[in-house]
Every structure is written in C-alpha cells, then in structure tokens.
C-alpha positions as a Markdown table, in Angstrom:
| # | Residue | x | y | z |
|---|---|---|---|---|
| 1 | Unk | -15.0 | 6.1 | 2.0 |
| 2 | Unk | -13.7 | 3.7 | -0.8 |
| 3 | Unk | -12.1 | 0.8 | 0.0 |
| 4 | Unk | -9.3 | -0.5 | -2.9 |
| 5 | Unk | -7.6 | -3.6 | -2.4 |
| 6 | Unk | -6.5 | -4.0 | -5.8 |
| 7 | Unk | -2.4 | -4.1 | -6.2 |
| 8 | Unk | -1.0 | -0.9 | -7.5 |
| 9 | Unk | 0.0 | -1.4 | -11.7 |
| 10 | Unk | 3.7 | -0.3 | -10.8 |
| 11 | Unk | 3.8 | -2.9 | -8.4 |
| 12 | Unk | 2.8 | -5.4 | -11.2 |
| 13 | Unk | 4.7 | -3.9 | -13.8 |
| 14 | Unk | 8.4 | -4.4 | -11.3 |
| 15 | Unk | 6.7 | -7.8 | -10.8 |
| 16 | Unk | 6.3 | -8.9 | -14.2 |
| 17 | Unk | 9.6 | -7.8 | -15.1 |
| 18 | Unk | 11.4 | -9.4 | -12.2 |
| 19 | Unk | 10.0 | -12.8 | -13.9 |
| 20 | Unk | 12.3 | -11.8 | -16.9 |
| 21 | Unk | 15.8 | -12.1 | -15.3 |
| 22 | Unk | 17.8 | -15.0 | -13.6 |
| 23 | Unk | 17.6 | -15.5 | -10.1 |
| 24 | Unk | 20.6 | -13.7 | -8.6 |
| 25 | Unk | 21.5 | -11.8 | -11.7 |
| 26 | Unk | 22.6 | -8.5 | -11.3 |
| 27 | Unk | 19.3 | -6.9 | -12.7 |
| 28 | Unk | 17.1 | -9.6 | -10.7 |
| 29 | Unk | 18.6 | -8.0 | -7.2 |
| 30 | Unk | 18.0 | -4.4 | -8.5 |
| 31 | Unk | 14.7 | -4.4 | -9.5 |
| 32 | Unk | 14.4 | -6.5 | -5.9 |
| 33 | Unk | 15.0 | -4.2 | -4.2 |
| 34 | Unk | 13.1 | -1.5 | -5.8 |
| 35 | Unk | 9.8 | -3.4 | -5.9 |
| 36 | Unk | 10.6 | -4.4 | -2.1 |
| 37 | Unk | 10.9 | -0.7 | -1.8 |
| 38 | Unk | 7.1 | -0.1 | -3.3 |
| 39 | Unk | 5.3 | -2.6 | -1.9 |
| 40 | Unk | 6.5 | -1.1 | 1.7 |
| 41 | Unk | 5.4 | 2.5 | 0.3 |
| 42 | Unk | 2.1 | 0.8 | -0.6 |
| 43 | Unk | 1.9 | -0.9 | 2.9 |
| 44 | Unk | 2.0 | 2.5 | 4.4 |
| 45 | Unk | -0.3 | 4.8 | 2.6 |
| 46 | Unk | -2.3 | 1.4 | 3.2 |
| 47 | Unk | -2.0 | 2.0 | 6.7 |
| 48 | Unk | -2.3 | 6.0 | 7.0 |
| 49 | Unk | -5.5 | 5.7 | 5.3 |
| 50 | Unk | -7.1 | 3.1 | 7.3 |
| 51 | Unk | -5.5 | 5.0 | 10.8 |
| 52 | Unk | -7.4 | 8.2 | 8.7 |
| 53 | Unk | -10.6 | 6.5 | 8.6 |
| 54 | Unk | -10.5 | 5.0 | 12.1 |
| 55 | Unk | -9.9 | 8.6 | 13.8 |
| 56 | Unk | -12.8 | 10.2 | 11.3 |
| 57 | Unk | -15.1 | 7.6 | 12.8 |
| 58 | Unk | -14.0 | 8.3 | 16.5 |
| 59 | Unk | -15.0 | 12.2 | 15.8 |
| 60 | Unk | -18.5 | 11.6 | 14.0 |
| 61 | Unk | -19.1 | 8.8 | 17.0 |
| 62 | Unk | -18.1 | 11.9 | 19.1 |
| 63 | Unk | -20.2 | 14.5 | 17.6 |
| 64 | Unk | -23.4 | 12.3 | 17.9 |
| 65 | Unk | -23.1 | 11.2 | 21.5 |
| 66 | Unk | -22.7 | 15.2 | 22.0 |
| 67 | Unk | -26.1 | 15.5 | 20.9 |
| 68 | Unk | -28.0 | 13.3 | 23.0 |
C-alpha cells in the first residue's frame, strides 16, 4: 500500500498554463473548465483507492479473527 499525495503533472501543467491567459478571456474559461474537470477525476480515483484499501483491511481483520 503506497500512499501518493503528490498533485498529478497534468494537473500542474493546465495550472501553469491557466496563469498565462487573462482572467475571463476566452482561453482562461476553457482551460477552466478542463482543469476543474481533472482535478474532480483525481478526487475520485483519490477516493476509490482509499474506499479499496479500507474494505481490504475489513477482510484481512476478518480472516484473522476467523482464526482465533
């Protein structure tokens, strides 16, 4: 089990380019949206993972009170 908490380099690359434009420019509300759109992505895989882990942990926490 690995735990990364490091932000994903697409996520810094939108962010880094969003800095480029003019606030309310055409390009600024596109690339808006599509970082909004990665960072939820991100959020969730974020969330499946940990939701992964927790249920693994249930079974092994399982299996060893079988054996006693």
């Amino acid at each position: 089990m690995e735990t990364i908490n490091s932000i994903p380099s697409d996520i810094l690359k939108l962010q880094k380019k969003l800095c480029e434009y003019e606030v309310d420019s055409r390009n600024y509300k596109k690339y808006k949206k599509i970082l909004t759109k990665h960072i939820k992505q991100h959020a969730m895989k974020r969330r499946v993972n940990s939701n992964i882990r927790t249920i693994e942990t249930i079974q092994e926490l399982e299996k060893s009170t079988d054996l006693f």
